[in-house]
C-alpha positions in Angstrom: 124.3 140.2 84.6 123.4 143.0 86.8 126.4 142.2 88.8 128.9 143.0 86.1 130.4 145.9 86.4 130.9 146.8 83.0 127.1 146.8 82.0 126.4 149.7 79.6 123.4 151.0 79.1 123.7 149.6 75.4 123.4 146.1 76.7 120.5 146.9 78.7 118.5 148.1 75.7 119.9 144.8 74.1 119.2 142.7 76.5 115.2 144.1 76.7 115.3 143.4 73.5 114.9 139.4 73.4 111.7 137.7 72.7 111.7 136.0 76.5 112.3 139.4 78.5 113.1 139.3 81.9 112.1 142.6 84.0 114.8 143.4 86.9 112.9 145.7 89.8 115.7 147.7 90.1 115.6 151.7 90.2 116.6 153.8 86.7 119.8 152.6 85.2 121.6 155.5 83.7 124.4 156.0 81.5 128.1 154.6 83.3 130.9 156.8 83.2 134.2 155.2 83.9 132.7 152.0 83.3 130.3 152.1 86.0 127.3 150.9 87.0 125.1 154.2 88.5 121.7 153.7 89.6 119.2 156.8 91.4 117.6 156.4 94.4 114.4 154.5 94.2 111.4 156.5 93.6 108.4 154.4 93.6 105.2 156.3 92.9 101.7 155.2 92.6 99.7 156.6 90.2 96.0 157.9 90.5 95.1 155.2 88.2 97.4 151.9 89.7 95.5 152.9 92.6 92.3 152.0 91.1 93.4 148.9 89.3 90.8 146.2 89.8 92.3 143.1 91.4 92.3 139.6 89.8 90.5 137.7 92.6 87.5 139.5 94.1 84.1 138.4 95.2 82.6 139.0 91.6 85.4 136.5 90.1 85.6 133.6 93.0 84.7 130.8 91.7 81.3 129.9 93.1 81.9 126.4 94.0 84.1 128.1 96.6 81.3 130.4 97.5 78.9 128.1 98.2 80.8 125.9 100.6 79.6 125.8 104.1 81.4 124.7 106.8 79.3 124.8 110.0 81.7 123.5 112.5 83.9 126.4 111.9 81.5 128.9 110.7 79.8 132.4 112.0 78.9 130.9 115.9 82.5 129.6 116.3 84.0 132.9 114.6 80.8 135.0 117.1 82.9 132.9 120.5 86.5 133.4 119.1 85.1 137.1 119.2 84.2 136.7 122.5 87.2 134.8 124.0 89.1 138.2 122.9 87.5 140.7 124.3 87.2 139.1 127.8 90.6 138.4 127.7 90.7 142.2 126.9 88.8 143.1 129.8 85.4 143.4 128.7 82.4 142.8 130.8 80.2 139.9 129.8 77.6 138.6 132.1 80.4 135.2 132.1 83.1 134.4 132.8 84.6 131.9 129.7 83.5 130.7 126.1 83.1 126.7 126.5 83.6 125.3 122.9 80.9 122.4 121.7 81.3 122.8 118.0 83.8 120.2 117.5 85.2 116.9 119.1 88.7 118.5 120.1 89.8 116.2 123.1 92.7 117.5 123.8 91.4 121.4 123.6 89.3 120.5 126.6 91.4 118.9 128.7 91.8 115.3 127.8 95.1 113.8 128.5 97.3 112.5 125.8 98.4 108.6 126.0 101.7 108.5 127.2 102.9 105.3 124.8 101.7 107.8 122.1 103.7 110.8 123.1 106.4 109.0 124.1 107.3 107.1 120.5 106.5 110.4 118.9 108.9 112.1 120.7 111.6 109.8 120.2 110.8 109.8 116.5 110.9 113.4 116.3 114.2 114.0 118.8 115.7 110.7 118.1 118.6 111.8 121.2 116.3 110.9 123.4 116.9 107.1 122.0 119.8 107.5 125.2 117.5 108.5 128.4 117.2 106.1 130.6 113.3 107.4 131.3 112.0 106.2 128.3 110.4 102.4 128.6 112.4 100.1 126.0 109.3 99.4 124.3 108.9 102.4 123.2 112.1 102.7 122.0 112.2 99.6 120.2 108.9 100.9 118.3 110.4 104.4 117.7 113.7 102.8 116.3 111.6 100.3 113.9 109.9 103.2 112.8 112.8 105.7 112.0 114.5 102.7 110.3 111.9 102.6 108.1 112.2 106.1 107.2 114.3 107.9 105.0 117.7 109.0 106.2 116.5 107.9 109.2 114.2 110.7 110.1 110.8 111.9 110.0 111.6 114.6 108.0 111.5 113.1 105.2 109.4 112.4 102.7 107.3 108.7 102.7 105.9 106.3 99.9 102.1 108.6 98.8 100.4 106.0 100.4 102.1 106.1 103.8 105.4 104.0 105.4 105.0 100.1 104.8 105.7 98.8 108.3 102.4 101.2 109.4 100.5 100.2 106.6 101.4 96.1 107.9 100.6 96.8 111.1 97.2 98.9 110.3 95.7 95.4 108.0 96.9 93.3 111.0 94.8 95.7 113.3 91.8 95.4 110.6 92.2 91.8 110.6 92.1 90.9 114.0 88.9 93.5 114.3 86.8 91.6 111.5 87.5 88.0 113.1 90.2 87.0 110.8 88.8 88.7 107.2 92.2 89.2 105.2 93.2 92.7 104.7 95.9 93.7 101.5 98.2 96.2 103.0 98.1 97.3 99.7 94.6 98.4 100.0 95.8 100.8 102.9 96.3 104.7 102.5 97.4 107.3 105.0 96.4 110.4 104.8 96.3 113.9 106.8 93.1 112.7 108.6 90.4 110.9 107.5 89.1 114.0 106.2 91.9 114.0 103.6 90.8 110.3 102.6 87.1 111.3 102.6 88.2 113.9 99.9 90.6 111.8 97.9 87.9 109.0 97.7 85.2 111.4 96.9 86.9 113.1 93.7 87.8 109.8 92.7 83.5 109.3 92.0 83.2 112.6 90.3 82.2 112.5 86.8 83.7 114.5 84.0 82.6 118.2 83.2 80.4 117.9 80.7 78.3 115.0 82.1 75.3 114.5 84.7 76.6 115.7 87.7 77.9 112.5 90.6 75.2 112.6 93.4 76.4 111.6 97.0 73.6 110.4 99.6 75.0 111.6 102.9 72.5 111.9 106.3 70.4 114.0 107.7 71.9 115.3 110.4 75.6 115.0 108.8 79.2 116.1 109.5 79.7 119.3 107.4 82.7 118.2 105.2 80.4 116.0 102.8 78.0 118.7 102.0 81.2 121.4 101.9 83.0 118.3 99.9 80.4 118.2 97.3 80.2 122.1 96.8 83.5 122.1 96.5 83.7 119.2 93.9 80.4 121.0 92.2 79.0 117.7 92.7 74.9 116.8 94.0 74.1 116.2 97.6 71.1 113.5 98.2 70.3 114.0 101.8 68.7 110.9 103.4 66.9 111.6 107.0 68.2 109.4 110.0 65.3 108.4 112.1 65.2 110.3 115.5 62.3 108.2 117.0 63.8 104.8 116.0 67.1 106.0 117.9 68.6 108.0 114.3 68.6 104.4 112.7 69.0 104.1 108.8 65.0 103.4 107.2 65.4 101.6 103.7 62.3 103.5 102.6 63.8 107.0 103.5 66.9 105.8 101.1 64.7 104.4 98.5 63.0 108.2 98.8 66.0 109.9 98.5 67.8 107.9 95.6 64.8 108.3 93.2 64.1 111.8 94.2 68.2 112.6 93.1 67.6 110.8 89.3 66.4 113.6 87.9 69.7 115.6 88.3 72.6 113.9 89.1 74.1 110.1 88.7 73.9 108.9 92.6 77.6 107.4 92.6 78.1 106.7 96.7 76.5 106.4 100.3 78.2 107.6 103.1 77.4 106.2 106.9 79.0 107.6 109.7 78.9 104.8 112.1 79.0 106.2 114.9 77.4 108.4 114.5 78.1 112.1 114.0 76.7 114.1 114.9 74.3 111.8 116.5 75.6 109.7 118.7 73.7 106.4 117.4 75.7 103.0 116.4 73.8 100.5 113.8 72.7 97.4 114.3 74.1 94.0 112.3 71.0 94.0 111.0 70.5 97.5 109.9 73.7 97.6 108.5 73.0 94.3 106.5 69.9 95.9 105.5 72.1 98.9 104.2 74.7 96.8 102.4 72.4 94.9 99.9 70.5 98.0 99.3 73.6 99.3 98.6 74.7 96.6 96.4 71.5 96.7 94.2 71.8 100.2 93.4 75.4 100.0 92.7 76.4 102.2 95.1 80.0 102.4 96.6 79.9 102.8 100.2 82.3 105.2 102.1 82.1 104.2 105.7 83.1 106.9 108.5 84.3 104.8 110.9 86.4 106.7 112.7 84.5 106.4 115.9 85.0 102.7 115.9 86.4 102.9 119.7 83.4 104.4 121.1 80.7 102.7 121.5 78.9 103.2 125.2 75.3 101.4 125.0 74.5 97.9 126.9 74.4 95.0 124.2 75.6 97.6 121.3 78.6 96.9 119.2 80.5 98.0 116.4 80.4 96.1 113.1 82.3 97.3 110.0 80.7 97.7 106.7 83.9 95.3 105.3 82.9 92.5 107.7 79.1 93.0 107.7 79.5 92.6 104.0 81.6 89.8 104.1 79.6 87.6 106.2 76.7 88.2 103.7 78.4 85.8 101.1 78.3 86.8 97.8 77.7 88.7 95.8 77.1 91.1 98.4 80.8 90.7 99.8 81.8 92.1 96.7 80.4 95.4 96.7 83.4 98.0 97.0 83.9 99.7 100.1 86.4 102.5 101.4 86.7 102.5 105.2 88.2 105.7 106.9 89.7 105.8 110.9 91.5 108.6 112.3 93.8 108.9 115.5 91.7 112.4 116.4 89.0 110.3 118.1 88.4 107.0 119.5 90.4 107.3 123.2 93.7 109.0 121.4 92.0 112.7 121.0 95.4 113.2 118.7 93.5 115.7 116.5 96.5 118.1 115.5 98.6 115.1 114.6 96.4 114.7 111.7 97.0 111.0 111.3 94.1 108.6 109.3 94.0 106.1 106.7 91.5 104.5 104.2 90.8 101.1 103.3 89.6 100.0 99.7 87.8 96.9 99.0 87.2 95.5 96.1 88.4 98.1 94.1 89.4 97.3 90.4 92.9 97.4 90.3 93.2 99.7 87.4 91.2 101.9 89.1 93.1 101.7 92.4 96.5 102.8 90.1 94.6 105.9 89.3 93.7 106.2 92.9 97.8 106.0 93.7 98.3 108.5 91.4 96.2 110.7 92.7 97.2 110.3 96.1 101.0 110.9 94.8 100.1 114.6 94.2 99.5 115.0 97.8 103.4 113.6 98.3 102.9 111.9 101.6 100.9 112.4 104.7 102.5 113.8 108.1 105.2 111.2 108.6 104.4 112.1 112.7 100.8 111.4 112.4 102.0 108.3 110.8 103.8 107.4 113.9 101.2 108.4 116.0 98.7 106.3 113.6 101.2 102.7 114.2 101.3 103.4 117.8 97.4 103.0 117.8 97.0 100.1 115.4 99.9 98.1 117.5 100.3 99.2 120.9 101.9 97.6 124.1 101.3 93.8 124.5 100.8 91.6 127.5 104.0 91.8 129.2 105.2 94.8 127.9 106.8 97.6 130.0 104.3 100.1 128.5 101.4 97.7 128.5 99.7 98.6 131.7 99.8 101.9 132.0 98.7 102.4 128.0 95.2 100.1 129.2 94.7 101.8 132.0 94.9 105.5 130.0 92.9 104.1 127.3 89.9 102.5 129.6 90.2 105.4 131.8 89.0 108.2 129.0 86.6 105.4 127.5 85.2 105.1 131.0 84.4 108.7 131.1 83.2 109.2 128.0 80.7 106.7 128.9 79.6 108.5 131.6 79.6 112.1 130.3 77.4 110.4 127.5 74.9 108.9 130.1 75.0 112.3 131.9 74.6 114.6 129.2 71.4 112.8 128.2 70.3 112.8 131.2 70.7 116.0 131.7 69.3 117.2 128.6 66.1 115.6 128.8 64.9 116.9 132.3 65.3 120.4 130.7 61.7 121.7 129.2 61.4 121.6 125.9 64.1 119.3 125.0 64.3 115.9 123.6 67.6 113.5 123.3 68.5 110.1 122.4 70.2 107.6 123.8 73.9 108.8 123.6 74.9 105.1 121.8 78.4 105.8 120.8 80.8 108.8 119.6 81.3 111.9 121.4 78.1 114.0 120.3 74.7 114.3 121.7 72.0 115.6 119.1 68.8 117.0 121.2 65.2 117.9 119.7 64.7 121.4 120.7 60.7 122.8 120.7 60.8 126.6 120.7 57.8 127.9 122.5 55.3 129.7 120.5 55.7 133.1 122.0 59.6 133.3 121.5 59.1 132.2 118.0 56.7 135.4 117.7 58.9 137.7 120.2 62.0 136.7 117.5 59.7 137.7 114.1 58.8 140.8 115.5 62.3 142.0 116.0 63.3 140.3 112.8 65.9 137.8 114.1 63.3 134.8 112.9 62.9 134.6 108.9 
């Protein structure tokens, strides 16, 4: 309308006029002459009082489920060294030289190698031209071409199915099959998401309860990974922390959860148990038998189970070995292999270190089917996960075979960072534990080690006298 050239000032007034009025941020419109459309130069002018209009989000309005997340990983220390990294790049004296990161298990950042198979498909999926250099193994060309055939248009621009591509969701319950000794796994059941964190999420709303009823309770362990506890704030749900045993090597007491889950009944509805297994952040893997321990208790409480088991691959102690939750509870016959279970894994740990592809997926077992549609259509209102991490996640769960051009080189780049992750595990404990004053496990399996540090008395004092010890 604005673009007519015979707009008169009449049809302005008209046209502000209508019940549904649409404001135009254009300057002062005044009367045409010659059937013309003159306009001033725009004067825009704030007033004493716009300038003290309040604004709609502040501190006062946040919502306090927002407020009261806490997200330690990235909180004040890594904000404090982020800080720090500037100003020495700026010149600044500090009595060192460089800021070394420990606050998150970021392979790549500290100088892990990527898999070549890995990069290589990815690559080709995302610059399919390079289908025609002779430099890529045919291998991977043949799994980049299966993968982009599966996409739309041909590309990985484009959107997927919510729950991920169905070749990659084939291949991940073949990979789950052949880890749990032949259990069947529904590729139906599968669900890719932007990490496991994204699945952790999905499945955790999924257990809320409604707004006007007791509060859903999630036991999670002491120490945890900071996205349950920022999860539940979020959610406005309960947290029922349950202590990990440091002198039985952080294993999982059926008393301590006995402790917990009664404590949590007087104000919330204790809906799920999560087990990080391996553990993080410390560095323990569970026994069958613990785990079998777990999965009745479990079962008798009606619990569902949400198993981080994303450090599957890394497991460094003589005679230990992962078990997952689905096969442990399998094997138990039933009823206890009925007990529903969601299973997360993630391609940002293991040996891949592909954290910024944010690839993962969830399993669900024994979910009621009614409730799994719900679940689908919850996960449709994410639209799809990164259709590269979902390349990235397929090159993991079906990688070179015997034979294969790529085969070698991807086992020796996989038990080559294994390997030494192994020994930085045995060294760092080790090391740790000739320092005074410092206790550590066992480094079993994942990529953390959680020491006991005893502060001596007179620093504790030394720090409450110049009140930085409350």
């Amino acid at each position: 309308m604005l673009c007519n050239n015979n707009v008169s000032i009449n049809a302005i007034r008209l046209f502000s006029s209508l019940q549904n009025k649409i404001f135009v941020p254009v300057a002062t419109l005044t009367q045409t002459t010659n059937n013309n459309l003159k306009s001033t130069k725009p004067e825009f002018k704030i007033s004493e009082s716009d300038s003290k209009i309040q604004k709609c989000l502040t501190m006062e309005t946040l919502c306090s489920t927002v407020k009261n997340v806490q997200y330690a990983v990235r909180g004040k220390v890594v904000i404090r060294a982020a800080e720090l990294e500037k100003e020495l790049k700026n010149g600044v004296s500090k009595p060192f030289e460089r800021v070394i990161r420990a606050n998150i298990g970021d392979c790549h950042a500290t100088g892990q190698k990527p898999i070549t198979f890995l990069r290589q498909v990815m690559a080709i999926c995302a610059y399919p031209d390079l289908l025609e250099i002779s430099d890529f193994p045919q291998d991977a060309k043949e799994k980049a071409k299966e993968l982009l055939n599966a996409c739309g248009g041909g590309s990985v621009g484009a959107y997927t199915d919510s729950a991920g591509l169905d070749i990659v969701r084939k291949h991940i319950a073949e990979f789950i099959k052949n880890r749990d000794a032949g259990i069947s796994c529904d590729p139906d059941n599968i669900f890719l998401t932007t990490g496991a964190s994204g699945g952790i999420k999905i499945m955790m709303e999924m257990l809320l309860n409604g707004p006007n009823e007791t509060p859903a309770g999630f036991m999670i362990p002491i120490p945890q990974y900071p996205l349950y506890s920022a999860t539940i704030s979020e959610y406005n749900a309960e947290k029922i922390g349950y202590y990990l045993d440091e002198d039985n090597n952080w294993s999982l007491s059926i008393e301590e959860l006995e402790r917990s889950y009664q404590e949590s009944l007087k104000r919330c509805q204790p809906k799920a148990i999560c087990i990080i297994n391996p553990g993080n952040p410390t560095g323990q893997v569970l026994s069958l038998e613990n785990m079998q321990q777990i999965v009745k208790w479990a079962y008798d409480k009606r619990l569902f189970i949400l198993a981080d088991e994303v450090y599957q691959d890394n497991v460094y102690a003589e005679g230990m070995k992962f078990h997952s939750f689905k096969k442990v509870a399998a094997e138990l016959g039933y009823p206890y292999s009925q007990i529903e279970i969601a299973s997360f894994y993630s391609t940002s740990k293991g040996f891949m270190g592909e954290c910024g592809a944010r690839a993962g997926y969830f399993e669900v077992v024994n979910m009621d089917e009614d409730v799994k549609a719900e679940l689908k259509k919850l996960s449709s209102a994410q639209l799809c996960s990164s259709v590269l991490g979902q390349v990235c996640m397929d090159t993991i769960v079906n990688p070179p075979k015997p034979g294969e051009p790529s085969y070698e080189l991807f086992i020796k780049e996989k038990q080559g960072v294994l390997n030494s992750l192994k020994e930085k595990a045995q060294l760092v404990t080790e090391l740790l534990n000739k320092i005074d004053g410092i206790k550590c496990n066992p480094v079993q399996g994942a990529m953390y080690a959680f020491p006991q540090i005893t502060i001596p008395p007179k620093a504790i004092q030394h720090a409450k006298v110049t009140k930085i010890y409350h």
